[in-house]
C-alpha positions as CSV (number, residue, x, y, z in Angstrom):
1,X,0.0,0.0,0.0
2,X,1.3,3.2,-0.5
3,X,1.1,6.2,1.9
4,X,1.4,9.5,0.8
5,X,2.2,12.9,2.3
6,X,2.0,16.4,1.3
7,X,3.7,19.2,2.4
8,X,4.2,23.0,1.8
9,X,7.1,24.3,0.7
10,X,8.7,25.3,4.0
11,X,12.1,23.8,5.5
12,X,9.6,23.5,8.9
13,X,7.6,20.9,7.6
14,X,10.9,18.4,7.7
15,X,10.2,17.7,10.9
16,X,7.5,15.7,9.7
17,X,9.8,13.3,7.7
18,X,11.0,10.6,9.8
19,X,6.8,10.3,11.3
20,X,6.0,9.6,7.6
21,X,8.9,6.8,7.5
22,X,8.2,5.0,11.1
23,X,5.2,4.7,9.9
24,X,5.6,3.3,6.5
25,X,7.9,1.0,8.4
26,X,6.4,0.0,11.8
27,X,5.0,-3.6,10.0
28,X,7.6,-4.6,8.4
29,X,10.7,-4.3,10.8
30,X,13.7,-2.8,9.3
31,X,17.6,-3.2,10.5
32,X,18.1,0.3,12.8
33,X,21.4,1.3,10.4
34,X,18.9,0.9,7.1
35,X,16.0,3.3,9.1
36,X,18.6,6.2,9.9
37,X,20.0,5.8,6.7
38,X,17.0,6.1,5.3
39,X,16.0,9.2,7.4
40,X,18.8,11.1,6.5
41,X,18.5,10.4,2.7
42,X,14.9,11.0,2.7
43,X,15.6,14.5,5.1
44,X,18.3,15.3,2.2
45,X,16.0,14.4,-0.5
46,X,12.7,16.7,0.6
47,X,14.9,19.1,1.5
48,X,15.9,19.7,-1.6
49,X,12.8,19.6,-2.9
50,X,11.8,22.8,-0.8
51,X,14.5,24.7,-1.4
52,X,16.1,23.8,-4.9
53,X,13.0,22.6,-7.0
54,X,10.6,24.6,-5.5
55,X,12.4,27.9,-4.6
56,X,10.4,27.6,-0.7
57,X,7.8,29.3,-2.7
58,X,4.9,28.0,-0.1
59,X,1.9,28.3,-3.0
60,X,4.0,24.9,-3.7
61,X,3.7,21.4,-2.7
62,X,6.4,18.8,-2.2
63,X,4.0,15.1,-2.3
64,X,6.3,12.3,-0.8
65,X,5.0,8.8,-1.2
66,X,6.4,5.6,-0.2
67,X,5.9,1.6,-0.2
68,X,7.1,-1.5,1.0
69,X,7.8,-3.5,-2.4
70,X,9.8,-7.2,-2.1
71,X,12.4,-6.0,1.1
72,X,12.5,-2.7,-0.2
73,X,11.1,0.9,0.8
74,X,10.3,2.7,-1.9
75,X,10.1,7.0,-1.6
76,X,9.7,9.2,-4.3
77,X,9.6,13.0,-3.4
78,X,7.4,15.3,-6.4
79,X,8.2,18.8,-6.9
80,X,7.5,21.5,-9.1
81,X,11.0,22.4,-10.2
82,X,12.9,22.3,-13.7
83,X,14.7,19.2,-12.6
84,X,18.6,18.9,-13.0
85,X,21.6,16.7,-14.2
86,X,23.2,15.1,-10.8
87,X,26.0,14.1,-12.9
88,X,27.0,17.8,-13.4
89,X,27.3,18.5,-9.5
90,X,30.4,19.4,-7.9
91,X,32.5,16.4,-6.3
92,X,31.6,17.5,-2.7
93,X,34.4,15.6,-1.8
94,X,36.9,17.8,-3.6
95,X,39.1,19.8,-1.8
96,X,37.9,22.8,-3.1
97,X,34.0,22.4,-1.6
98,X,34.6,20.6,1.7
99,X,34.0,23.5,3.6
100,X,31.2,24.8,1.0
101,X,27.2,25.2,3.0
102,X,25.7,23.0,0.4
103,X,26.0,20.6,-2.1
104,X,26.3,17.4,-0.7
105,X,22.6,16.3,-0.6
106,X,22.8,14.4,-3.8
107,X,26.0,12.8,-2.7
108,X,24.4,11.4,0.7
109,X,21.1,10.4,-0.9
110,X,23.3,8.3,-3.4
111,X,25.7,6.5,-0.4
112,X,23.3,5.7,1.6
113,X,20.8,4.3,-0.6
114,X,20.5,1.3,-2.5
115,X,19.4,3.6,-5.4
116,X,19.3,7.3,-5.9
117,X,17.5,8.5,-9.1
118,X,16.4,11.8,-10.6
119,X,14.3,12.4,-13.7
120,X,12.1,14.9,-15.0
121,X,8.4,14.4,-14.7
122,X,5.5,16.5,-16.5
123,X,5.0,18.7,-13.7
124,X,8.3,19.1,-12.1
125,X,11.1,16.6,-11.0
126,X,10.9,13.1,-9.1
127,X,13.4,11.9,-7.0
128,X,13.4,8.1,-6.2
129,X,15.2,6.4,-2.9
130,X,15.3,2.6,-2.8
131,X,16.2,1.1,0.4
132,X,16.3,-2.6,1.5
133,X,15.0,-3.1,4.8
134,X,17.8,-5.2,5.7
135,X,21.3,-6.5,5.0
C-alpha cells in the first residue's frame, strides 16, 4: 500500500519526515542502520525539494509517497521544479568544496541508498530512494 504525504514548501515541515517513515515501516521491521539511513536520505531528498526545486515558494507542494515492495522501501519525493543533471554536480568531496554550505545532498542520498534516481516528470522533478529493509 502506498502512503502518501504532502507538504508545503517550507524547511519546517521536515520535521514531519522521519513520522511519515516510522510509519511506513512500523509492520515490516527494518535493521536500525537501514532506518537512519533512510531518514537522512529522505531529510536530504525533501529538503531539496523545498529549497532547490521549488524555490520555498509555499503556494508549492512537495507530495512524498512511499511503499514496501519485495524487502524494499520505496520513496519518491514530487516537486514542481525544472529538474537537473546530478551528474553535473560538484564532487563534494573535492578539496575545493569541503568546507562549502551545500551541495552534498545528492551525494548522501546516493551512499546511503541502494538507489538514488532523478528524472524529470510533467510537472516538475521526481526523486526516487530505494532502500532494502535489511542487509
Amino acid at each position: 500500500m502506498v502512503k502518501t504525504l504532502i507538504l508545503q514548501s517550507n524547511t519546517k515541515n521536515l520535521r514531519y519526515v522521519e513520522p511519515f517513515l516510522r510509519e511506513l515501516v512500523a509492520d515490516v521491521g527494518m535493521d536500525e542502520t537501514r532506518y537512519h539511513n533512510a531518514i537522512i536520505a529522505l531529510t536530504e531528498g525533501v529538503n531539496n525539494a523545498i529549497v532547490h526545486g521549488n524555490k520555498r515558494d509555499e503556494s508549492k507542494s512537495v507530495t512524498l509517497a512511499g511503499e514496501v515492495l519485495a524487502g524494499m522501501v520505496v520513496l519518491t519525493i514530487d516537486d514542481f521544479g525544472m529538474g537537473f543533471n546530478p551528474d553535473t554536480l560538484p564532487d563534494p568531496l573535492a578539496p575545493e568544496n569541503l568546507l562549502r554550505d551545500g551541495g552534498r545532498g545528492v551525494f548522501l542520498m546516493r551512499s546511503l541508498c541502494d538507489a538514488a534516481d532523478f528524472t524529470k516528470t510533467e510537472t516538475g522533478s521526481r526523486t526516487t530512494l530505494k532502500i532494502r529493509l535489511r542487509e
